[in-house]
KELUMDREN-641091 format. One record per residue (C-alpha): x, y, z. Coordinates in steps of 0.25 Angstrom, whole numbers, padded with zeros to 4 digits, always signed. Example, Ala and Ser with C-alpha at 12.3 -4.5 7.8 and 13.67 -1.06 7.14 Angstrom:
<nodes>
+0049-0018+0031;+0055-0004+0029;
</nodes>
This chain:
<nodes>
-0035+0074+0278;-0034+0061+0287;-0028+0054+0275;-0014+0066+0277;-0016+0063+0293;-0013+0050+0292;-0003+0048+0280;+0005+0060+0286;+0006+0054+0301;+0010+0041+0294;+0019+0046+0287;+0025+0054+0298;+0027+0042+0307;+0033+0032+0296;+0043+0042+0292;+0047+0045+0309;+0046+0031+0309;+0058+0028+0298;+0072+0030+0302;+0076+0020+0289;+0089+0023+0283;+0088+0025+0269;+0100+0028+0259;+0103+0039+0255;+0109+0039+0241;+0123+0047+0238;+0126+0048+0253;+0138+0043+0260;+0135+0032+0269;+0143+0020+0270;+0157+0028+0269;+0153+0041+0277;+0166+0052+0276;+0176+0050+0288;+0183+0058+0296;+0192+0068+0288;+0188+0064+0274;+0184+0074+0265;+0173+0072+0252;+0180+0068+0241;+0181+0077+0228;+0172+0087+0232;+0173+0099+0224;+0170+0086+0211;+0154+0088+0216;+0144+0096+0219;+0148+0098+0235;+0140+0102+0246;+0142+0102+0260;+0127+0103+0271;+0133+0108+0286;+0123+0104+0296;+0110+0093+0297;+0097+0097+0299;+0082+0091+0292;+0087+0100+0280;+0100+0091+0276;+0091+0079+0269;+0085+0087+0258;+0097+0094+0258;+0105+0084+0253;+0093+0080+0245;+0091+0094+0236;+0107+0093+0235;+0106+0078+0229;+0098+0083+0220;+0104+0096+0215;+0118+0088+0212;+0110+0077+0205;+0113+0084+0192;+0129+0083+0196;+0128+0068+0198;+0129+0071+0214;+0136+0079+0224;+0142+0079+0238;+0138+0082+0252;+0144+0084+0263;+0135+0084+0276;+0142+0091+0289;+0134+0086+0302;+0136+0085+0318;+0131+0072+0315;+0136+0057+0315;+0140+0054+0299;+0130+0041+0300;+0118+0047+0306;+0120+0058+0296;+0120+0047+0284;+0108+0040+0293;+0098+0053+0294;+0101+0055+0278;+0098+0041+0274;+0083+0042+0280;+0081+0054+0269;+0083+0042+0257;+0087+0055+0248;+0094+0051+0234;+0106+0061+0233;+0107+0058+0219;+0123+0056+0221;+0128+0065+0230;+0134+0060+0241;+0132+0067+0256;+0144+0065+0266;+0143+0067+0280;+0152+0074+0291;+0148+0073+0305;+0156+0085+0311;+0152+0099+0316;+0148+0109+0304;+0159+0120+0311;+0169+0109+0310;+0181+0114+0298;+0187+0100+0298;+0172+0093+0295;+0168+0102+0285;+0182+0101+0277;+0179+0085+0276;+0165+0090+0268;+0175+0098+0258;+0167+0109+0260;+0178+0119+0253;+0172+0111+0241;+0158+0111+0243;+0149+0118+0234;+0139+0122+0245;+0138+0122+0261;+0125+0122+0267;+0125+0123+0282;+0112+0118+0288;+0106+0125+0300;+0105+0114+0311;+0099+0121+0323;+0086+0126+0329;+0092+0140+0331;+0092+0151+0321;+0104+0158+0325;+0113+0147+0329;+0111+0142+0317;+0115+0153+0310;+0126+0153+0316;+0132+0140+0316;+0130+0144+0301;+0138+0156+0300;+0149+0148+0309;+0150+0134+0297;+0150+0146+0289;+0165+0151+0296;+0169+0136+0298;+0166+0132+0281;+0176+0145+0279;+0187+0141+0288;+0188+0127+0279;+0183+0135+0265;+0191+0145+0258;+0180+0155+0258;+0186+0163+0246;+0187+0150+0238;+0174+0141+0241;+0167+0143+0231;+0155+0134+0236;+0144+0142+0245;+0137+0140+0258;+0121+0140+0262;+0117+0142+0274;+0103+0139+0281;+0102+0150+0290;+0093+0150+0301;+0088+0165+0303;+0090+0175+0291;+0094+0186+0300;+0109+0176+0301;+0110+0179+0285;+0119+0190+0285;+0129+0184+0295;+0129+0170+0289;+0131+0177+0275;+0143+0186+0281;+0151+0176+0286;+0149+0166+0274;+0150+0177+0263;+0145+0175+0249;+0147+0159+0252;+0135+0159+0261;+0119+0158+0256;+0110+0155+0267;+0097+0150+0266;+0085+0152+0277;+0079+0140+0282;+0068+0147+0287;+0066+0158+0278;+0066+0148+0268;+0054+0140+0273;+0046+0155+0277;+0047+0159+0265;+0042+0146+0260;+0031+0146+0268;+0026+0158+0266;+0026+0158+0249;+0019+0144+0252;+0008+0151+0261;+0006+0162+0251;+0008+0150+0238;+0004+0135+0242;+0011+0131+0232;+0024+0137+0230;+0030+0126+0240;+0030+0116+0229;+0035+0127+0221;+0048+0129+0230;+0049+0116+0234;+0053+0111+0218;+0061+0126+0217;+0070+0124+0230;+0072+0107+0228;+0082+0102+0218;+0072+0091+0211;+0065+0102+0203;+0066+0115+0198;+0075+0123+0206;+0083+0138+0203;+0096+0137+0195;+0104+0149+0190;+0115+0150+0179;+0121+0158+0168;+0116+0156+0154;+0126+0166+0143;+0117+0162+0132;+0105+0169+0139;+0114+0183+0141;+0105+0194+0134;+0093+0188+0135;+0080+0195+0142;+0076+0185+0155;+0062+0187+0148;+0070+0177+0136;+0078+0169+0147;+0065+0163+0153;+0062+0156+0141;+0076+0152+0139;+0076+0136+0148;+0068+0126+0144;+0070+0121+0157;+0071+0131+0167;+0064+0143+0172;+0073+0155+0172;+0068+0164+0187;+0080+0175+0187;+0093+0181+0183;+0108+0181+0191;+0110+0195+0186;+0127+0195+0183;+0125+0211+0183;+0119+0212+0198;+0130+0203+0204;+0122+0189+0201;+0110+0195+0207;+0098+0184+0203;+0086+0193+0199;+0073+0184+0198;+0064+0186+0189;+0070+0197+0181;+0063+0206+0170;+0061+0200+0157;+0070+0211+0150;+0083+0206+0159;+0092+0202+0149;+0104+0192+0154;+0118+0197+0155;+0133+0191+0155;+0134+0184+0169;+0118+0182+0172;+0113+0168+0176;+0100+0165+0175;+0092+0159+0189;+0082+0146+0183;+0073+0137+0189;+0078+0124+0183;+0077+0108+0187;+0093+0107+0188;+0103+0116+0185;+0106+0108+0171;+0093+0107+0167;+0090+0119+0161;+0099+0128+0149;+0094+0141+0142;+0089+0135+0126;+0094+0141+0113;+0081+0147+0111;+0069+0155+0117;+0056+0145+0116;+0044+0152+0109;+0034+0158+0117;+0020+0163+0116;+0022+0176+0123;+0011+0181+0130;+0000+0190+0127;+0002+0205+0128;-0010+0205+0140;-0006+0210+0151;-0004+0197+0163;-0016+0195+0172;-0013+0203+0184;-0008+0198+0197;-0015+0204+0210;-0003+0211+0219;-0012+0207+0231;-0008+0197+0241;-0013+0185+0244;-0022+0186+0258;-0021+0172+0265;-0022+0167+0279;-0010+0159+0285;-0007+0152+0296;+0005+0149+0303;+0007+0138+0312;+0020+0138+0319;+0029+0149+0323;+0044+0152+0315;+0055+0159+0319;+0053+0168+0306;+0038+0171+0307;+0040+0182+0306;+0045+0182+0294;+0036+0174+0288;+0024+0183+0294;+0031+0196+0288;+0033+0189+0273;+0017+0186+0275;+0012+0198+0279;+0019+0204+0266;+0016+0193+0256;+0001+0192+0260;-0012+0199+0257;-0019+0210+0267;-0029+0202+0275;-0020+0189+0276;-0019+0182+0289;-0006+0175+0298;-0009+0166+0309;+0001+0161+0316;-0002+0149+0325;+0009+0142+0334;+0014+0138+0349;+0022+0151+0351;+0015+0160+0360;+0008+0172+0350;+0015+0182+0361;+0028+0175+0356;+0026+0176+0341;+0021+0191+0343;+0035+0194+0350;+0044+0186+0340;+0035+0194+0329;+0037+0207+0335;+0053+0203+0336;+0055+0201+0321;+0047+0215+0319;+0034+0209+0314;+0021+0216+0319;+0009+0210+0313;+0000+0220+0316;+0007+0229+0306;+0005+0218+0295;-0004+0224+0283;-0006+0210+0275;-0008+0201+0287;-0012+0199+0300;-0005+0189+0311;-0013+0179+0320;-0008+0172+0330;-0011+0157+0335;-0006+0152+0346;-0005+0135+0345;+0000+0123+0342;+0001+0117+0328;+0001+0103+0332;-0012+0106+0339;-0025+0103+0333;-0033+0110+0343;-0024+0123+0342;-0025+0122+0326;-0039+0119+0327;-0042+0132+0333;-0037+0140+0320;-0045+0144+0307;-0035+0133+0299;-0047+0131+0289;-0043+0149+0286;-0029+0147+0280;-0025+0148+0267;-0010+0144+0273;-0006+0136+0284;+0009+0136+0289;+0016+0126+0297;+0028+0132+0301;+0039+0126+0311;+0034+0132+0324;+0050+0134+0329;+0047+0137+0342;+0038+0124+0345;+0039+0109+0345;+0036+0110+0329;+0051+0108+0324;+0053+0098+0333;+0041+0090+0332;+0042+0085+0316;+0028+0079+0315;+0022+0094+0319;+0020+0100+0306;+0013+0086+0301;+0004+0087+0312;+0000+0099+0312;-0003+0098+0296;-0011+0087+0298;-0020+0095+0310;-0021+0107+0300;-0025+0097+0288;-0034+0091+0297;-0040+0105+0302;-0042+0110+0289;-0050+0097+0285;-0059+0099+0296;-0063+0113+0291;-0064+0111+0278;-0079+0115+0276;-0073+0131+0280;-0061+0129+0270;-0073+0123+0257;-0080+0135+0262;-0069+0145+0260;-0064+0139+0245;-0064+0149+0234;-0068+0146+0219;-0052+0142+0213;-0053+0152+0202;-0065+0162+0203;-0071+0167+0191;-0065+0180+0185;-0056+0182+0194;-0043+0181+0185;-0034+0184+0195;-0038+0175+0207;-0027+0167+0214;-0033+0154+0212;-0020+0149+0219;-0024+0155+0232;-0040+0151+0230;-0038+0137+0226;-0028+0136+0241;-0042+0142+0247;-0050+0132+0241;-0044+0119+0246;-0047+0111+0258;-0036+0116+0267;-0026+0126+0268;-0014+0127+0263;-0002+0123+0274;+0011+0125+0273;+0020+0115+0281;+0035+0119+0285;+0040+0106+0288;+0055+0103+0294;+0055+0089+0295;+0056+0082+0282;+0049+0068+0287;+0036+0077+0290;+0036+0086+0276;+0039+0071+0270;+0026+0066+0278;+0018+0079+0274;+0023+0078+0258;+0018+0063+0257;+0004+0064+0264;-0001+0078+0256;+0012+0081+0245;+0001+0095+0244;+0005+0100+0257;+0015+0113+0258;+0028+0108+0266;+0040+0118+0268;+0051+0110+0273;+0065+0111+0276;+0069+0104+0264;+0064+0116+0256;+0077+0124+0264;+0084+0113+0260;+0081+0115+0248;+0085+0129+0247;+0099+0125+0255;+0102+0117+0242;+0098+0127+0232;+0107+0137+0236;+0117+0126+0240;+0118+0122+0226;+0116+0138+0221;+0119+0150+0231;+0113+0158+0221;+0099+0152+0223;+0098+0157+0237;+0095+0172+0231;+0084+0167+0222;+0077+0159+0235;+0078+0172+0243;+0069+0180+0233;+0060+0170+0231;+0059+0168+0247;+0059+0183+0250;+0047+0192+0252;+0052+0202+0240;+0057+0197+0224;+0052+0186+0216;+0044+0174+0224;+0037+0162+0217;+0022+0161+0216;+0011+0154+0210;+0003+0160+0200;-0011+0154+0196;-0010+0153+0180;-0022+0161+0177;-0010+0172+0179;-0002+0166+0165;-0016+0162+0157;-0024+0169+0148;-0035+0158+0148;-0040+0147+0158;-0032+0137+0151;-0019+0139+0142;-0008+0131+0135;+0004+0139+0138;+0019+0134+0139;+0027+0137+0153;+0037+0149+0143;+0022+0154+0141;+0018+0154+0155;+0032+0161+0155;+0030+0172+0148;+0017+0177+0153;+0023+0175+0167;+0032+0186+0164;+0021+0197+0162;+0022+0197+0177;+0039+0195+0175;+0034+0181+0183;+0044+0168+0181;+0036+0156+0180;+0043+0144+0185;+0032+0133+0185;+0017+0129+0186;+0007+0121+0196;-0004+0114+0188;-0016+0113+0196;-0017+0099+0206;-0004+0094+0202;+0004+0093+0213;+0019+0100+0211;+0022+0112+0203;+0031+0112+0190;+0042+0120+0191;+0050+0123+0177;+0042+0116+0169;+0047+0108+0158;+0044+0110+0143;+0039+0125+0144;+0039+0128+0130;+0027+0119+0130;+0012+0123+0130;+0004+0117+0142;-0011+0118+0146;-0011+0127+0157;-0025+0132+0166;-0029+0143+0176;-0028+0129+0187;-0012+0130+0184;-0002+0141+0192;+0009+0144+0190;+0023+0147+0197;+0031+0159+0195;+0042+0167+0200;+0036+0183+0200;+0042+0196+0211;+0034+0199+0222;+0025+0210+0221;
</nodes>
C-alpha cells in the first residue's frame, strides 16, 4: 500500500514537473501552413479534419495514426482558436509516433468558412468537431452551428465524407441529427464513459476488454462484404476466418441493418456484409474451406441462473447523468443490491435533481439508494463509511465540485481508499468466500474470487491523461476509465460511421452486451484440451459469440486469438469473453 502512496505522488510531481518538448513524428513543425494555403493533394489520402482542442485531441490523433498505418499515413488537419506554435508545442509533450501521417494546424474560429476551406475539408473523409466547453447545451449547440457553417463550404449532396460529433447531452441528438442529416453520427461523451462504468461495476474485467476493442492497436470491429460467403448459414460463416471473429451481419434486406448475433440458420444473401472483430481491416479474408471441428456433444449446455447479480456499490462524486446511471443499475442488479452515493452536493440537492429527471428510488424493486454527504478528498469523511462492504467503488467526476479542476483529485482520493481498505483488512479476510465451492457447478467464481481479495474493486473515471498515466504505471491492475476511451470511439466511427450502431447496442440497456463467462460454462471436465473453433461451437448452444479468453493471473485478456484450429489446455481457473443478448 505505502509502496503505490509513494510511487504515485512521485510520479504525479515528475510529470507536472516536465514541460520538455518532445517531437512528434509526422507533424508539421518547421513549415507550419500560412495564411490562405490549403493541404496539398488531399482527396490522394486518407483525410480527416478534428474542429475543436480539448484533453481528448492527443489520443486522438494517436488512434487515428494508427488506423491509417496500414495506408502508409494519412492527413490531419486540426482547426483551433489557438496560436499555430503553442498548438505544435502542447502536442509535442505527447512524444506520440503518428506512423506517417502528418497533422497541420489552423488557428482560426471553427465557424469561420474561410479557415475551414484552407483544411480542404470538401475532401476530408471524416469531421469530428470536439466539444470544448464546461456546458452541455452550449456545446451543443456551437455543434449544430459548425454543422450549418461546414455546409455553406460543402456541397451537402455531393460530400461524400461524414461528420461525428461528441455531443454533450443525448437529449441534443435529434436536433444535431436534423440539421446535419444522414452526414452526422454523434457520439456521447458522457453516456460513453456511464456505460463504461457501470458494465465495469457489474464485470471488473470488462475494461481491459473494451479498452483492446475501442483502441486501433488491437482487435477492433470491421465490417465488409464477402460474395463467396452468399448462401451460407452464420452457423458456417463463424468458422469461415482464420483470423477474425465474425459478431453480426449488415442485413442488405433490412436496409443495411447490422443484426448482432444473428441465429445460426441466417443464411447470407446478395448485398449482406459481414461485422468481424479483426486486428486491421486487411488482416483477415474468409478461407476456401471450413476447418474440421469436434462438434459438441448432444448434452444439453450447463444452465446459466437468470438471476442478477446482488452487489453493494458506492459512488463517490456526483454526475450530471446520475440518474441515468442509477436507473440502468437498478434494472441490471439483483433484488437486495445496495447504491450509496457519497459527494459535496447537499443530499436535498441530489434528491431534487433526482425527482427532476423522474427517478424515485423509493419505487426501486432491485435496489435501495443512500445517500452520503462528504468530501472525496477527505480522509476523515471517507473514514466514516463501510469502504471495507463494497464489492465496487466508483470514482466519478464530481461536476459540481472542485473535482474537475483539481487534476490530482482522483489520485488522491484513490490512494485514501487504497490506504482504508489496507487498514481493515482483518473484516475484508473475514468475509472471503471459498473461489469455487464444492458441487456447486454453477457458481460465479468471477464474482467470489472479486470477494476474496484484499480490497475492493474501484473504478476510477479519470479526465486528465497525466493522472490515469500516473495511476497505470504505479498499479497497471487498477480499473481507469478515461477520456481517451471517448477518443477512442470518436476515431471508431470517424474511420467507420457504421460502427457507431454496433457501440450503441452493446452500450444500451437492452440487445446484445459483452460478458465474462467462467469456463466451467464451455468444459465438460475440470481440465480439457479444446481448440478456440471448439470453444465456438459449444458457445453456440446459448447462440453466445465467443471473441476471446483471460487465463487466470495473466494480466491482459486475448482477444481474436491466433491459430484457433489448434488444441490448447484449458482449466475451470480460465474464463472466457463472449458476446451473448441480455436476458
Amino acid at each position: 500500500m505505502e509502496g503505490f502512496v509513494s510511487e504515485a505522488l512521485w510520479r504525479w510531481e515528475a510529470m507536472a514537473a516536465d514541460t520538455s518538448p518532445v517531437a512528434l513524428e509526422g507533424v508539421n513543425y518547421e513549415e507550419p501552413v500560412q495564411e490562405g494555403e490549403e493541404l496539398g493533394d488531399a482527396s490522394s489520402m486518407h483525410h480527416t479534419v478534428i474542429l475543436g482542442w480539448s484533453n481528448k485531441l492527443a489520443p486522438l490523433l494517436r488512434q487515428l495514426a494508427v488506423a491509417n498505418q496500414s495506408l502508409g499515413g494519412g492527413w490531419i488537419g486540426v482547426v483551433a482558436e489557438r496560436e499555430v506554435d503553442q498548438m505544435e508545442m502542447d502536442m509535442k509533450t505527447q512524444n506520440t509516433d503518428m506512423y506517417g501521417t502528418t497533422v497541420d494546424y489552423y488557428s482560426g474560429s471553427r465557424l469561420d468558412s474561410e479557415v475551414l476551406r484552407k483544411t480542404s475539408i470538401s475532401d476530408a473523409s471524416s469531421i469530428i468537431i470536439l466539444a470544448e466547453g464546461q456546458v452541455a447545451d452550449e456545446n451543443d449547440e456551437v455543434a449544430v452551428n459548425i454543422i450549418k457553417t461546414i455546409f455553406s463550404v460543402v456541397d451537402e449532396d455531393e460530400f461524400k465524407g461524414h461528420i461525428v460529433v461528441e455531443l454533450s447531452d443525448i437529449d441534443n441528438e435529434s436536433y444535431v441529427k436534423k440539421v446535419g442529416g444522414d452526414h452526422v453520427e454523434t457520439v456521447v461523451a458522457q453516456d460513453v464513459l456511464s456505460r463504461l462504468m457501470i458494465q465495469c461495476a457489474r464485470q471488473p474485467g470488462l475494461a481491459q476488454v473494451w479498452e483492446d476493442i475501442l483502441g486501433f492497436e488491437n482487435a477492433e470491429f470491421y465490417i465488409k462484404r464477402w460474395p463467396e460467403l452468399d448462401g451460407m448459414r452464420f452457423a458456417d460463416v463463424l468458422l469461415s476466418f482464420p483470423d477474425a471473429i465474425p459478431c453480426g451481419v449488415k442485413v442488405a434486406a433490412r436496409n443495411g441493418k447490422i443484426v448482432l448475433n444473428p441465429d445460426d440458420d441466417y443464411v447470407l444473401a446478395e448485398g449482406d456484409e459481414v461485422l468481424v472483430v479483426a486486428d486491421d481491416d486487411d488482416s483477415y479474408a474468409p478461407s476456401t474451406s471450413l476447418p474440421e471441428v469436434r462438434m459438441p456433444s448432444i448434452q444439453s449446455p450447463k444452465v446459466l441462473s437468470n438471476k442478477m447479480p446482488v452487489k453493494k456499490i458506492l459512488f463517490c462524486g456526483w454526475r450530471h447523468d446520475m440518474e441515468d446511471m442509477i436507473t440502468a443499475l437498478e434494472k441490471s442488479l439483483g433484488l437486495g443490491s445496495e447504491l450509496w452515493v457519497f459527494s459535496e452536493v447537499p443530499q436535498e440537492e441530489r434528491e431534487r435533481r433526482l425527482t427532476e429527471k423522474g427517478v424515485d428510488p423509493e419505487h426501486f424493486e432491485n435496489v435501495k439508494l443512500t445517500h452520503c454527504t462528504g468530501s472525496a478528498g477527505s480522509k476523515k469523511d471517507l473514514e466514516s463509511l463501510p469502504i471495507e462492504t463494497f464489492d465496487s467503488i466508483l470514482l466519478v467526476a464530481d461536476g459540481d465540485t472542485a473535482f474537475d479542476a483539481d487534476k490530482s483529485r482522483p489520485l488522491t482520493t484513490l490512494i485514501l481508499l487504497k490506504s482504508i481498505q489496507s487498514k481493515r483488512l482483518p473484516y475484508i479476510e473475514a468475509r472471503a468466500v471459498q473461489i469455487r465451492p464444492a458441487g456447486n457447478t454453477q457458481s460465479s467464481w468471477i464474482d467470489e474470487l472479486q470477494h476474496s481479495t484484499s480490497q475492493s474493486i474501484i473504478i476510477s473515471e479519470v479526465l486528465d491523461a497525466q493522472t490515469k498515466e500516473v495511476i497505470a504505471e504505479a498499479d497497471p491492475r487498477e480499473i481507469v476509465i478515461s477520456d481517451e476511451m471517448v477518443s477512442m470511439a470518436l476515431a471508431m466511427v470517424a474511420e467507420d460511421k457504421q460502427i457507431n450502431g454496433v457501440l450503441d447496442e452493446l452500450f444500451a440497456e437492452e440487445g446484445n452486451e459483452m460478458f465474462i463467462r467462467p469456463a466451467e460454462m464451455y468444459l465438460e471436465e475440470e481440465t480439457e484440451e479444446l481448440s478456440f473453433y471448439e470453444i465456438m461451437m459449444r458457445a453456440r448452444r446459448r447462440q453466445e459469440i465467443v471473441i476471446g479468453y483471460h487465463r487466470v493471473f495473466k494480466e491482459r485478456p486475448v482477444i481474436n486469438p491466433p491459430n484457433k484450429a489448434t488444441r490448447k489446455h484449458w482449466s475451470l481457473d480460465d474464463s472466457f469473453i463472449v458476446l451473448v443478448e441480455k436476458l
